[in-house]
C-alpha positions in Angstrom: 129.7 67.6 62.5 133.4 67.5 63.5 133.2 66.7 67.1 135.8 63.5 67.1 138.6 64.1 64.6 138.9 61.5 61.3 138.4 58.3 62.0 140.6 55.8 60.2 139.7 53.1 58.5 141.4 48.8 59.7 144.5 48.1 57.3 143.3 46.7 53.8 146.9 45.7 53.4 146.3 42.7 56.7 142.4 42.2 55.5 144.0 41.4 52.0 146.6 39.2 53.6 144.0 37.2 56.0 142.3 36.4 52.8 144.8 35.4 50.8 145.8 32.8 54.1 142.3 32.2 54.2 142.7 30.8 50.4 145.2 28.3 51.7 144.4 26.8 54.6 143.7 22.8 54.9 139.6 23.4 54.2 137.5 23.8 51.1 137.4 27.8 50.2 134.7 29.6 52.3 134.2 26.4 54.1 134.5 27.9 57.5 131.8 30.9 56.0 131.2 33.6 58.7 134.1 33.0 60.7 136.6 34.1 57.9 135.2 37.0 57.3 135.5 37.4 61.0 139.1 36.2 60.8 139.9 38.8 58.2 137.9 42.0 60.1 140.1 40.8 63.5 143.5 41.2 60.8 142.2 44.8 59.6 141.7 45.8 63.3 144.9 44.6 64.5 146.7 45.7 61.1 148.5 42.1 61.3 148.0 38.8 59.5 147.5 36.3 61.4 146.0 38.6 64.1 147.1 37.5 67.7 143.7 36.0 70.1 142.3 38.6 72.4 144.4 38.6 75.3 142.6 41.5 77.4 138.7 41.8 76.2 136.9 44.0 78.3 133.2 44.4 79.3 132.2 47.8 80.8 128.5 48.3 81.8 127.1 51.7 81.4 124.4 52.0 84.4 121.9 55.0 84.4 118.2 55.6 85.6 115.6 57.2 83.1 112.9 59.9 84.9 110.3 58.1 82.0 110.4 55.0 84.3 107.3 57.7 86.0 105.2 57.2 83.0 104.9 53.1 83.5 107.2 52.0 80.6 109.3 49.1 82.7 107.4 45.4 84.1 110.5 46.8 86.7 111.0 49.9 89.6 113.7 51.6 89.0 115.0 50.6 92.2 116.4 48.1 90.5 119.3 49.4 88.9 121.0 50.3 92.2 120.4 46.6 93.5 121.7 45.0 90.0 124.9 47.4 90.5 125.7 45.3 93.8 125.2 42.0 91.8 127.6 43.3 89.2 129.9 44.1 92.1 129.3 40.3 93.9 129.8 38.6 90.7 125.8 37.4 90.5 124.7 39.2 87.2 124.8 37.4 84.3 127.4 39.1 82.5 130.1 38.3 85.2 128.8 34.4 84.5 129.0 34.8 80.7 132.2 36.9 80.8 134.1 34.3 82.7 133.4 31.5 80.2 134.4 34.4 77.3 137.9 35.0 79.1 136.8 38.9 79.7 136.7 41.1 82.5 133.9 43.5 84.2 133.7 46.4 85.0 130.9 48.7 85.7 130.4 52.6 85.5 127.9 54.6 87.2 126.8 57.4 84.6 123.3 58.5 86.3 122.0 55.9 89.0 119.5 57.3 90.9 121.4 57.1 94.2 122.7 60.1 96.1 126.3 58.1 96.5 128.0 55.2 94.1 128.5 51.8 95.2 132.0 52.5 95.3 134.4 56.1 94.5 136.2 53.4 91.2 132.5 52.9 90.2 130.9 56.6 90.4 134.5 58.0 89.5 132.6 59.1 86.2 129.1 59.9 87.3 127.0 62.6 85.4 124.2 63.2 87.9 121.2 61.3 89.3 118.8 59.9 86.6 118.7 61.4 83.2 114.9 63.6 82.8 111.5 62.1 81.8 111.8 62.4 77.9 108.2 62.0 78.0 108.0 65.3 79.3 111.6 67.2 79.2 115.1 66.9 78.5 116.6 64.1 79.4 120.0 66.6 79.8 121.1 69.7 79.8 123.6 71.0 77.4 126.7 70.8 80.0 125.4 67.2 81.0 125.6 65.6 77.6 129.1 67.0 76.3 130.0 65.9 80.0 128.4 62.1 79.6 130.0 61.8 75.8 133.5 63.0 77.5 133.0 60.6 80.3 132.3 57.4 77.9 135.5 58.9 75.7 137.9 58.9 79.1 136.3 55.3 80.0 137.6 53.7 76.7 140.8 55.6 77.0 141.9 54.2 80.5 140.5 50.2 79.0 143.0 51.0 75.8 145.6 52.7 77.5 145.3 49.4 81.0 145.8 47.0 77.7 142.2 46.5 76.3 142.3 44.6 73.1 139.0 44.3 72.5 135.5 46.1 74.0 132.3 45.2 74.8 129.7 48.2 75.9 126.9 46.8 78.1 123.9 48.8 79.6 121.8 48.7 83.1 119.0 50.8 83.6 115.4 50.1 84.3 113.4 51.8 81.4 116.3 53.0 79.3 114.8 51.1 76.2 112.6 53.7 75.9 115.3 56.4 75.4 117.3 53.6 73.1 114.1 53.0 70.9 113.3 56.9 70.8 116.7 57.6 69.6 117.1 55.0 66.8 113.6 56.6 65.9 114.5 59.6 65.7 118.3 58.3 63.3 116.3 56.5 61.3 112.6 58.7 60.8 111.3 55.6 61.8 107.4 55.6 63.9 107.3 54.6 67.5 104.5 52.1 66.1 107.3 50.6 64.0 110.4 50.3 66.9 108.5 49.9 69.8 109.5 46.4 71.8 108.1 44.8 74.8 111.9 45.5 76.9 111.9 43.5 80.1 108.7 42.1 79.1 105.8 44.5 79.7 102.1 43.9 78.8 100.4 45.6 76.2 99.0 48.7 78.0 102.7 48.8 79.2 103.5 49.1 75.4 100.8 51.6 75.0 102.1 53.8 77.2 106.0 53.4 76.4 104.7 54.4 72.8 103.0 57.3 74.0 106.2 58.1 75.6 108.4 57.6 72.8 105.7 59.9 70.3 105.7 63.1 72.7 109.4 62.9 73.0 110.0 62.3 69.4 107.7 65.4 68.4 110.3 67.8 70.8 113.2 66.8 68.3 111.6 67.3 65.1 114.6 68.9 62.5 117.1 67.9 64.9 117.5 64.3 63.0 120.8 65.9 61.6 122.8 66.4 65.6 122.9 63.4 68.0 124.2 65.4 70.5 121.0 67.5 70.3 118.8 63.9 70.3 121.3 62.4 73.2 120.1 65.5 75.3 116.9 65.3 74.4 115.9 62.1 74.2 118.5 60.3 75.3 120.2 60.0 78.5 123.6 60.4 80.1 124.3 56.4 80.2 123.3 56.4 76.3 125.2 59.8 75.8 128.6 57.8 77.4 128.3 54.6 75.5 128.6 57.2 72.3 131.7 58.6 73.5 132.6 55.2 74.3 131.9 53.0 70.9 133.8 56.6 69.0 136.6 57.1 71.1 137.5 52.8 70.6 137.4 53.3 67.0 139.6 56.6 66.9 141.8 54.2 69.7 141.6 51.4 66.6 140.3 48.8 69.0 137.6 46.8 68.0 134.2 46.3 69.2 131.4 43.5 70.2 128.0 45.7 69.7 125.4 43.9 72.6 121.5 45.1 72.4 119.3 47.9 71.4 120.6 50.4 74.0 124.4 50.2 73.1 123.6 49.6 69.4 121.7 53.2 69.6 124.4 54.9 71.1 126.5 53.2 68.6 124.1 54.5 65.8 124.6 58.3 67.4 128.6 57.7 67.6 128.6 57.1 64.0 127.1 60.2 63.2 129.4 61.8 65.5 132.3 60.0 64.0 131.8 58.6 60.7 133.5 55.2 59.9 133.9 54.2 63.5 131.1 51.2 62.4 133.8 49.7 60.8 135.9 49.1 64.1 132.5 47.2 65.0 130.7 44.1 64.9 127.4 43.4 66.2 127.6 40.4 68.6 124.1 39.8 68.4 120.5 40.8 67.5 117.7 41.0 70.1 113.8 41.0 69.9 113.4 44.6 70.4 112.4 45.7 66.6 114.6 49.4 67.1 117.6 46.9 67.5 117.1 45.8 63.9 116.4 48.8 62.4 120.0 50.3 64.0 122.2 47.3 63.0 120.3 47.4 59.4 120.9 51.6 59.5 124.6 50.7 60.5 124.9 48.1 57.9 126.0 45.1 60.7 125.0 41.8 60.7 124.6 40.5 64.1 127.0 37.2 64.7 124.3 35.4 66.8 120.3 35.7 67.0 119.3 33.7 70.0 115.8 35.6 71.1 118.2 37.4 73.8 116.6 40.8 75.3 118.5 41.3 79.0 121.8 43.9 77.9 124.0 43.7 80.4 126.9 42.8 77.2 125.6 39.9 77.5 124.3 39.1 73.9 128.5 40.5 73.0 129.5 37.7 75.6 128.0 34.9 74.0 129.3 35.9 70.7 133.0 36.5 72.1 134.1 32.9 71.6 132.5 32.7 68.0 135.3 35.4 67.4 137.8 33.9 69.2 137.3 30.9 67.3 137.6 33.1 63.9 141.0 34.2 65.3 142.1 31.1 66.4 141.4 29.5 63.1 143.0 31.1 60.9 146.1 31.7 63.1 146.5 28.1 64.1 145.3 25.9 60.8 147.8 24.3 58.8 148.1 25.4 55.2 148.1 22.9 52.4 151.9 23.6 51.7 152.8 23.0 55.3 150.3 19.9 55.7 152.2 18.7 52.5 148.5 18.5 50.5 148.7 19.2 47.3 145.9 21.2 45.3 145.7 23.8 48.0 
């Protein structure tokens, strides 16, 4: 389906270049392994060899309630979205901790927090409506919602790209919205809910039963519809999941690069590259957490994650602690010595 235009693919002309610098830096080849291939995906991105460090990364939060919270699937109320929103906004989250040792800046977007006002006009500027549906039981969207949630996460990475954002990170908040994540990397992949189901913030096992159950009835409403994310993302979706699409797309139409964080952006990254193939290529996946649907997307998007340290919270947080791995893979091949300019011979 044509619904972003072409999406084009980083420079093989500077990926050829940061090899070929790779190939004579002051190290044994491939001695440095992940981080050069890192090195030479940053050079593609940028279309320059050696690519310049991130000046202006940017984290933006995607924060939505789900209606299947009702049907016991969270160890949390959804209440807690709304209060997590004003620990963004104080600085107390772990992402605003994380995102000052990574040299990146927060912001956070209200796409469908159960509130009847945002924290804030900046922070609801984009807002879809109040809670996405009960996939358990109906839509999460209508079909004006989700082209309106996919156009808001499209005009969020526009303003980051077009304020200077060099590099973006999408993180999620919303109590129960793995459900929706694991239900739509289900329904990408033909995977069972048996086979993606997680624990999210930690629920016990009738907790899992029933966030199964959940996942199965909502599943069976988008049988044949495997082949149109925007037909999953408003059925089994949400309007936070539905703008993280737009969002991961519009970066790669925008040729900015981006850290991939947990299950919940890594679905809505799956559905933007059906929406826009080849924007996986403008990604990496910053890290892999427990929830089994996470693996299954990075595996269906062909990513491997650049840290796997049991982390479950989203947030970007996952991203975040990858951030200075890539930074270092920048800084690396930008700043080494070569053997002709360290006067080694054999290089």
């Amino acid at each position: 389906m044509s619904y972003f235009p072409e999406i084009a693919t980083p420079d093989p002309d500077a990926a050829a270049a940061a090899r070929a610098r790779q190939a004579q830096l002051t190290k044994p080849a491939g001695a440095l392994g992940r981080l050069e291939d890192l090195s030479v995906w940053v050079s593609s991105c940028q279309g320059t060899c050696p690519p310049r460090q991130f000046e202006r990364a940017r984290v933006v939060v995607f924060a939505g309630d789900h209606g299947v919270t009702a049907a016991g699937v969270s160890a949390y109320p959804a209440e807690v979205t709304a209060a997590m929103m004003a620990n963004f906004a104080a600085g107390g989250a772990a992402v605003n901790v994380l995102a000052s040792l990574a040299d990146a800046g927060v912001r956070v977007v209200d796409i469908a927090v159960d509130t009847e006002e945002p924290l804030s006009p900046d922070i609801g500027a984009h807002k879809v409506r109040r809670s996405s549906g009960n996939i358990a039981v109906e839509d999460a969207l209508g079909p004006d919602e989700v082209v309106a949630a996919v156009e808001a996460g499209r005009r969020i990475a526009d303003e980051e790209v077009d304020a200077g954002a060099d590099l973006l990170i999408a993180g999620d908040m919303g109590i129960g919205n793995t459900t929706p994540a694991t239900t739509l990397v289900a329904a990408l992949t033909g995977a069972e809910p048996v086979a993606v189901v997680g624990r999210g913030t930690g629920i016990d096992d009738e907790g899992w039963k029933r966030k199964t159950a959940a996942i199965r009835d909502a599943l069976y409403r988008t049988k044949r519809l495997s082949a149109d994310p925007i037909a999953l993302l408003r059925i089994c979706g949400g309007a936070d999941l539905a703008a993280m699409t737009g969002f991961c797309a519009q970066a790669a139409l925008r040729r900015t690069p981006v850290l991939l964080d947990g299950v919940v952006v890594t679905a809505a990254a799956l559905a933007a590259e059906r929406l826009a193939p080849g924007a996986r290529l403008w990604w990496q996946a910053g890290h892999r957490s427990t929830e089994p649907a996470h693996g299954m997307a990075l595996t269906e998007l062909g990513l491997t994650p650049i840290i796997d340290l049991g982390m479950r919270l989203g947030e970007g947080s996952g991203a975040l602690v990858a951030l200075p791995v890539l930074r270092a893979a920048v800084a690396t091949l930008t700043s080494m010595a070569t053997f002709e300019e360290a006067g080694i011979s054999g290089g």
